[in-house]
C-alpha positions as CSV (number, residue, x, y, z in Angstrom):
1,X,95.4,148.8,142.5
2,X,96.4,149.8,139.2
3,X,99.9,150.9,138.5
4,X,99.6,151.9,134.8
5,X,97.3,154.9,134.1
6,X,94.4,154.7,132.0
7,X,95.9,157.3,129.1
8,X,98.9,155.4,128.9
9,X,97.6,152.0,128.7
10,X,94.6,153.4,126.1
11,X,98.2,154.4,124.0
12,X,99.1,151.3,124.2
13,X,96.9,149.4,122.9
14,X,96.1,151.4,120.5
15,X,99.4,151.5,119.3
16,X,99.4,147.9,119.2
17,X,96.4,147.8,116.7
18,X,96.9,150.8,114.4
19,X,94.0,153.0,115.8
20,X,92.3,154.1,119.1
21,X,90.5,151.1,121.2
22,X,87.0,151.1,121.0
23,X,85.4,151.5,124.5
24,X,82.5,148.9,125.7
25,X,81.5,149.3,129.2
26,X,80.1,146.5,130.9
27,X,78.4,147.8,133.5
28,X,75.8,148.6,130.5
29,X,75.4,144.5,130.2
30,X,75.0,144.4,134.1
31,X,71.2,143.5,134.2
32,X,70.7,144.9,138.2
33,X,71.6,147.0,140.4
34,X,72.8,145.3,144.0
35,X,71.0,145.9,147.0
36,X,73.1,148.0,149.3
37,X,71.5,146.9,152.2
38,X,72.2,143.5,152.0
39,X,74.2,141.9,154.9
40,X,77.2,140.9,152.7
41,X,79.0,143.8,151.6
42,X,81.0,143.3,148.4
43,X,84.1,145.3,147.3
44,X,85.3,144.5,143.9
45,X,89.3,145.0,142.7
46,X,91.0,144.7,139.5
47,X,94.6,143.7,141.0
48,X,96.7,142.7,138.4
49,X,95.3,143.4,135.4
50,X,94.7,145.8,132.6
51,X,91.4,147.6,133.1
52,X,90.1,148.5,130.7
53,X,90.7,145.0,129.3
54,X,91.9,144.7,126.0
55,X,90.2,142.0,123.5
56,X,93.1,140.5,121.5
57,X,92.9,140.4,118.3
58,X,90.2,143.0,117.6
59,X,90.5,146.8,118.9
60,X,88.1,146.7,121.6
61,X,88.5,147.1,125.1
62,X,85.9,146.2,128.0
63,X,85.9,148.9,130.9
64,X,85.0,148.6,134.0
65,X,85.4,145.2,135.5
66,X,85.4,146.2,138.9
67,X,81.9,147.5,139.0
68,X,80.6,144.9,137.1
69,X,82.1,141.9,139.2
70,X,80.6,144.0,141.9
71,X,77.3,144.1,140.7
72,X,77.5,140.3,139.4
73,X,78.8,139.2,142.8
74,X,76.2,141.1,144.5
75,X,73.4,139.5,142.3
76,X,74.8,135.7,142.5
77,X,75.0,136.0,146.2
78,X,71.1,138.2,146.8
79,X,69.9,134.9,147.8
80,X,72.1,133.9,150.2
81,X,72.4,137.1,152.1
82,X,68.7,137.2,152.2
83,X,69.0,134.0,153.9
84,X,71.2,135.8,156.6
85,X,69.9,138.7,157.5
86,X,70.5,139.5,161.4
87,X,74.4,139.0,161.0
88,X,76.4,138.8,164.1
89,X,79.0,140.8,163.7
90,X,77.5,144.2,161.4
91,X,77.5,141.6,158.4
92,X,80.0,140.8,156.3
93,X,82.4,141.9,153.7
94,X,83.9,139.9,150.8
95,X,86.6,141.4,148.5
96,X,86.8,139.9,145.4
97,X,90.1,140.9,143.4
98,X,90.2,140.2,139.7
99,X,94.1,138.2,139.7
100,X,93.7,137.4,136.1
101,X,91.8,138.1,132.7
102,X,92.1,137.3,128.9
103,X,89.8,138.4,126.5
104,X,90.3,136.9,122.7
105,X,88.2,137.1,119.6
106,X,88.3,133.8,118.2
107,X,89.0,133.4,114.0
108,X,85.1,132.6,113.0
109,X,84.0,135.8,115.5
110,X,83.8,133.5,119.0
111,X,84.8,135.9,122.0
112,X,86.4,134.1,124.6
113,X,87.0,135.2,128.0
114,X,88.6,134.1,131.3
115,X,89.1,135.6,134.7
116,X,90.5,134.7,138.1
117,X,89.3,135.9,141.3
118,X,90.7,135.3,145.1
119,X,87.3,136.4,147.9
120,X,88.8,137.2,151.3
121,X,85.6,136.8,153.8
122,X,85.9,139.1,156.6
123,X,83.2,140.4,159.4
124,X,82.4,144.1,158.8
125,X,82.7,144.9,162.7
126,X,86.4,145.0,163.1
127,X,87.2,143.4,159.9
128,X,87.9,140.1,161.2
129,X,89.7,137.4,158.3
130,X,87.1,134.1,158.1
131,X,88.5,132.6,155.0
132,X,89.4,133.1,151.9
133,X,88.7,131.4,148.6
134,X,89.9,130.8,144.6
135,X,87.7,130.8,141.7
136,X,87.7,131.2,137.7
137,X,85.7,130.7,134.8
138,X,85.8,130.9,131.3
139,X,83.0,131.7,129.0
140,X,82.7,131.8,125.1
141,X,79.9,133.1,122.5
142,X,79.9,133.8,119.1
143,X,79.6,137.2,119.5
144,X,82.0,140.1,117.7
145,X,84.3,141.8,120.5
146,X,82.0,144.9,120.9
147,X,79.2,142.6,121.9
148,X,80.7,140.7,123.8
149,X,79.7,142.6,127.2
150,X,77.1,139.5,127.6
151,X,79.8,136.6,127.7
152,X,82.0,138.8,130.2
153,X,78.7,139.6,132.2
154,X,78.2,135.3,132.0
155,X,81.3,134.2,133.4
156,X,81.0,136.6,136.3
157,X,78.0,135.7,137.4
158,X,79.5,132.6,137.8
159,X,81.8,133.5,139.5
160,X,79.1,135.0,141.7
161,X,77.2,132.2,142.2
162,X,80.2,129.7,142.8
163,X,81.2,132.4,145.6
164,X,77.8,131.8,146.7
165,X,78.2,128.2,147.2
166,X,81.3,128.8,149.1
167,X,79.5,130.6,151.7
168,X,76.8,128.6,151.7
169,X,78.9,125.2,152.2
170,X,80.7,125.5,155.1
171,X,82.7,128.9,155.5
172,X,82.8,129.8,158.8
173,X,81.0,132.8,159.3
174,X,81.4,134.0,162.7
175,X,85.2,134.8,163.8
176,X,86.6,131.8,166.3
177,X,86.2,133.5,170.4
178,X,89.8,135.0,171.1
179,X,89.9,132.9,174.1
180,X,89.2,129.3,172.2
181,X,91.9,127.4,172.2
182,X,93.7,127.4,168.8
């Protein structure tokens, strides 16, 4: 959850480089939309982190990670859940947290960007834990900072589809019996 409200934060940063931030939203870069139907739910969180995120060393700002992790999440892991689709257990949720994010523009106009996630796997029906997972990425372009939506967009869906792999490879997707001996 956010502790710094966006009006402060937007005064901050704009402080910091002599004039208001300039917005770009990425879920406008977010080629989908997910399939709310699918068996894995995914609920996306920007944790400890400024959102909107601020691009150092230009005076843009990206908005709205959280919906855009979401939708790159979903997208990445279509595949999978399509593979799985009469779940024991309602399906399942994964919540993806955003623990970390830098965005720089690059002398020479390369934007550079790198987040950290942590994906807690639990069963819809009684929200049972089944694991939890780490993953990152960082992704460049030589792009200027207000079009750099696309390189943000990139290392997400990696993201996505490394969270993919994780379920795919062994994740245990059906809670141990309470009576199996631990």
């Amino acid at each position: 959850m956010r502790t710094t409200s966006v009006p402060v934060l937007v005064l901050a940063i704009a402080a910091g480089c002599g004039g208001p931030p300039r917005l770009v939203t990425l879920m406008r870069s977010a080629p989908v939309t997910p399939n709310l139907d699918a068996p894995l739910e995914v609920v996306s969180r920007a944790t400890a982190i400024a959102d909107p995120l601020p691009v150092r060393n230009s005076d843009v700002v990206y908005g709205d990670l959280e919906g855009a992790l979401g939708t790159a999440v979903s997208t990445a892991t279509a595949p999978w859940a399509d593979r799985h689709r009469a779940p024991l257990h309602g399906g399942w949720t994964v919540l993806v947290e955003v623990t970390g994010a830098d965005a720089t523009l690059e002398p020479g106009g390369r934007v550079v960007v790198g987040l950290d996630v942590r994906a807690t796997l639990r069963t819809r029906e009684g929200s049972v834990y089944l694991g939890q997972t780490q993953l990152n990425c960082r992704d460049g372009g030589l792009r200027s900072a207000d079009e750099g939506a696309p390189v943000v967009y990139r290392c997400m869906m990696r993201i996505g589809r490394d969270l993919a792999g994780w379920l795919g490879g062994g994740v245990r997707l059906d809670p141990p019996r309470p009576d199996a001996p631990g």
